[in-house]
matplotlib code that plots the C-alpha trace (Angstrom):
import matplotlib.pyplot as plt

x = [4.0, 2.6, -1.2, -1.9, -0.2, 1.5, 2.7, -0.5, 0.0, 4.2, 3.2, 0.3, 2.9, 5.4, 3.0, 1.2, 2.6, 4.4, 1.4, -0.7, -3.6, -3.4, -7.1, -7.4, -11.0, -12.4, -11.1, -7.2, -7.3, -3.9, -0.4, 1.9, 5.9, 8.2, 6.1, 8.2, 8.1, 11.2, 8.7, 5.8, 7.2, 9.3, 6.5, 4.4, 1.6, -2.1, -2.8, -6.7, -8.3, -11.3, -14.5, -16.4, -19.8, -21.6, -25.0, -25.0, -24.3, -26.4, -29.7, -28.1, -25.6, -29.0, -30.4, -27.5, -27.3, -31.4, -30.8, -28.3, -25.4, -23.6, -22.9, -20.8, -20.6, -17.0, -15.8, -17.9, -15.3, -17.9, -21.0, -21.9, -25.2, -25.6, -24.5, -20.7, -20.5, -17.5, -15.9, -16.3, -14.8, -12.0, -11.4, -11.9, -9.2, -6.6, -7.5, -7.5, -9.1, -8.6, -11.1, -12.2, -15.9, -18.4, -22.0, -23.9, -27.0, -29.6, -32.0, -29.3]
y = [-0.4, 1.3, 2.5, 3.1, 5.8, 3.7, 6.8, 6.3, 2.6, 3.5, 5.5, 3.4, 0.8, 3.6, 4.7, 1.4, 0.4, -3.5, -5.8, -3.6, -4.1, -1.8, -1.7, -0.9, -0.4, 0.4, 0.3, -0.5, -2.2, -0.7, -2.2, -0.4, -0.6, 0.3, -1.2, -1.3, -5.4, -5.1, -2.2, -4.6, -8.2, -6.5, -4.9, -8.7, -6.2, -7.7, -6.1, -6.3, -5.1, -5.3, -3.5, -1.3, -2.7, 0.8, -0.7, -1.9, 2.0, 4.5, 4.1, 5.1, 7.4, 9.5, 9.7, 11.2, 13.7, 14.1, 15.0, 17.9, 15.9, 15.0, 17.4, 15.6, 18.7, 19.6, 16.4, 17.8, 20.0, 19.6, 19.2, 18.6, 17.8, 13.7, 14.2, 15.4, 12.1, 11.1, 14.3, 14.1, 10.3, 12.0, 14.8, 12.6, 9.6, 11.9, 14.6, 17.6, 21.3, 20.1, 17.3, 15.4, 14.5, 14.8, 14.7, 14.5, 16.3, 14.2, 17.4, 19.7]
z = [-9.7, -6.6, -6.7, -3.3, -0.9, 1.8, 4.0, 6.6, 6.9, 7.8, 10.4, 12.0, 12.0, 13.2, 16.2, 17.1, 20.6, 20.8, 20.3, 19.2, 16.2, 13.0, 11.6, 8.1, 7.0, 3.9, 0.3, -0.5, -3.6, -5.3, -4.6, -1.7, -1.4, 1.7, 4.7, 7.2, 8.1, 10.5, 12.7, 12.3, 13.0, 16.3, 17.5, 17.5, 15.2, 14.7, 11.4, 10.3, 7.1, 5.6, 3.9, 6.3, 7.1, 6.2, 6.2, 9.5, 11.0, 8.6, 10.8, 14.3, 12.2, 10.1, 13.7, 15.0, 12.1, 12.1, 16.2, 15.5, 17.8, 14.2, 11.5, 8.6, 6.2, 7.3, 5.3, 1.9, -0.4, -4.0, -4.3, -8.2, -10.4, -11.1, -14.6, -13.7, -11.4, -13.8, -13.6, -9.4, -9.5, -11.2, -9.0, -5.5, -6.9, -8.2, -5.0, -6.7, -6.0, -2.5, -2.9, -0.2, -0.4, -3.3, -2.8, -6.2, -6.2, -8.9, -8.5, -10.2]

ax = plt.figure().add_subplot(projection="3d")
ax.plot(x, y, z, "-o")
ax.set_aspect("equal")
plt.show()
């Protein structure tokens, strides 16, 4: 019962180079099938996971973005009033209409 697409962690496995760490930050809750173990335990592969520590980076990241040297609205594909947040949930997790980001808007 796979919930998770595995096909970026086979190839980070695939590229890494022998001893090599594979970080995985973020959210991977689901279950994922055909890892390539044989790749990873003859490489000698470090593999690291864990929740991304957002809070610690959004003051340096805002200043970057307030300063003009960062411009994150290449990621945002929707932008939708805070009353469709269900809808935009829906849309992100199952990645359709080309989602990618959605930025709800509480003012629309």
């Amino acid at each position: 019962m796979e919930t998770e697409r595995p096909a970026v962690i086979r190839q980070a496995i695939n590229c890494c180079r022998k001893g090599g760490t594979v970080s995985i930050p973020g959210v991977y809750g689901g279950m994922a099938d055909k890892i390539p173990m044989g790749a990873l335990m003859n490489k000698g592969l470090t593999i690291k996971t864990g929740q991304t520590h957002v809070q610690r980076f959004v003051p340096e990241l805002l200043d970057h973005i307030r300063a003009g040297r960062i411009d994150p609205s290449f990621v945002i594909t929707h932008r939708i009033p805070l009353s469709e947040a269900p809808h935009g949930y829906q849309i992100f997790r199952e990645k359709q209409d080309g989602c990618i980001k959605v930025v709800l808007d509480p003012a629309a």
